[in-house]
Structure formats: C-alpha cells, structure tokens
C-alpha positions as CSV (number, residue, x, y, z in Angstrom):
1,X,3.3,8.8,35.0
2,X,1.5,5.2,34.5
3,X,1.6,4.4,31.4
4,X,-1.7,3.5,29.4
5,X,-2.5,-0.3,28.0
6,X,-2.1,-0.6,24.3
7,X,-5.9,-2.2,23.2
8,X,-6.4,-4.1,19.9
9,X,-8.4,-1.6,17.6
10,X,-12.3,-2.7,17.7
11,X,-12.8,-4.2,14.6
12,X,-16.7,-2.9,12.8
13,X,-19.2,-6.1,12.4
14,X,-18.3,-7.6,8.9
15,X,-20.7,-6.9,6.3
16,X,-24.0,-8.7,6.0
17,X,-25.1,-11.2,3.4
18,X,-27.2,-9.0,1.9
19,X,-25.1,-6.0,1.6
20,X,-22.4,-8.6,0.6
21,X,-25.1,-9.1,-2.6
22,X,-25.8,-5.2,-3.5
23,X,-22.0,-4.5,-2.5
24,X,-20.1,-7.0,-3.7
25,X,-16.3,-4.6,-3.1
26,X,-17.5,-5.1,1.0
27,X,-16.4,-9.0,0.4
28,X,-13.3,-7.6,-1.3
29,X,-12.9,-5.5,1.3
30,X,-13.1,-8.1,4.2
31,X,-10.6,-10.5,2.5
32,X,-8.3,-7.4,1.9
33,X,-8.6,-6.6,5.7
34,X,-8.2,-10.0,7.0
35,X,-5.1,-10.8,5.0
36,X,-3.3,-7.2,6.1
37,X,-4.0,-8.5,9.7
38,X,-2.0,-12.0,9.1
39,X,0.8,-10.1,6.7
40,X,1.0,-7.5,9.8
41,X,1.5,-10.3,12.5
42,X,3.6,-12.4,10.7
43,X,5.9,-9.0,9.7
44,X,5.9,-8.2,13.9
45,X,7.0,-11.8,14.4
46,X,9.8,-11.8,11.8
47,X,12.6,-9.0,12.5
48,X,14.3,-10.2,9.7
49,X,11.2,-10.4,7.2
50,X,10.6,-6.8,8.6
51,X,14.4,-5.2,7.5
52,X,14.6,-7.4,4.5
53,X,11.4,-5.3,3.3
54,X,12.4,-2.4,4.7
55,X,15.5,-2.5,2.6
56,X,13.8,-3.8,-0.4
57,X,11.4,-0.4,0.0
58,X,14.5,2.3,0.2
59,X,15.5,0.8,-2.5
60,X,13.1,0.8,-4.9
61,X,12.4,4.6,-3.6
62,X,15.9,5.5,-4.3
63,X,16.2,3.9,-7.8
64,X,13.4,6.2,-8.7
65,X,14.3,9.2,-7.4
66,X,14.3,11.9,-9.8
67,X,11.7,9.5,-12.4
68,X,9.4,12.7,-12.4
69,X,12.1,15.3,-13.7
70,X,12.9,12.5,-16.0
71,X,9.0,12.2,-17.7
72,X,9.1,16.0,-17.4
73,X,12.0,16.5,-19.4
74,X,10.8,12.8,-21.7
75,X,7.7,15.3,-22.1
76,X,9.0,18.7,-23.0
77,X,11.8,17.1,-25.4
78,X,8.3,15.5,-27.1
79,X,6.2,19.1,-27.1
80,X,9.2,20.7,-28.4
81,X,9.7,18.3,-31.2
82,X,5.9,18.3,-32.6
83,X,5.3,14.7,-31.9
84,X,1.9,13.7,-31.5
85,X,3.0,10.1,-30.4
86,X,4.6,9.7,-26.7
C-alpha cells in the first residue's frame, strides 16, 4: 500500500483591513497564528528543545496532581467551619 503525501494545511486568506477595523481580535488572532507556526518549526527542528519541554510539561502535571481534591477538601474544611472568607 503507497503511502499518501503529507500536504501543508491550506492556510484561510488573512483577514481584511476592514474587518481588521470592526474586528480588531482577527489581528490578534493572525499574530497568534503566525507565531505558533514559527514556535512549531523551531520545536520540530530542535529534539532537544522538544524533550526539554516535554519534561518540563510532566512535570508541572505531576506536581499538581491531586490540586483538585486538595481545593475540595480547602473548600469543605471552609463550609464546615462557617467562614464567609476563603
């Protein structure tokens, strides 16, 4: 079985000026696009950029695992206590 070419993603026509004017977030929007793109390529370029964040993202998942049974329980010790304040 051939495999099939991998194609860039078509990219929609950027906004025009006067939809920049009415909806200025499209600008936002562009820029925000346009830097992903670079931070993508530059992340496909560097294998060690790409495990250094990778590592860097476990980690901070791991350090808050269990944070939400910990606000639970930060909540219910509140209720419990008649405090008004959190």
């Amino acid at each position: 079985m051939a495999s099939t070419p991998i194609r860039p993603a078509e990219r929609p026509p950027p906004p025009s000026v006067p939809d920049l004017l009415v909806a200025p977030e499209l600008a936002a929007l562009s820029i925000l696009d346009v830097a992903l793109e670079i931070v993508v390529a530059a992340l496909l370029a560097d294998g060690e950029a790409r495990r250094a964040q990778g590592a860097a993202g476990r980690e901070a998942v791991a350090s808050n695992r269990g944070s939400l049974a910990r606000l639970l329980a930060l909540i219910e010790e509140r209720i419990n206590a008649g405090s008004t304040t959190v």
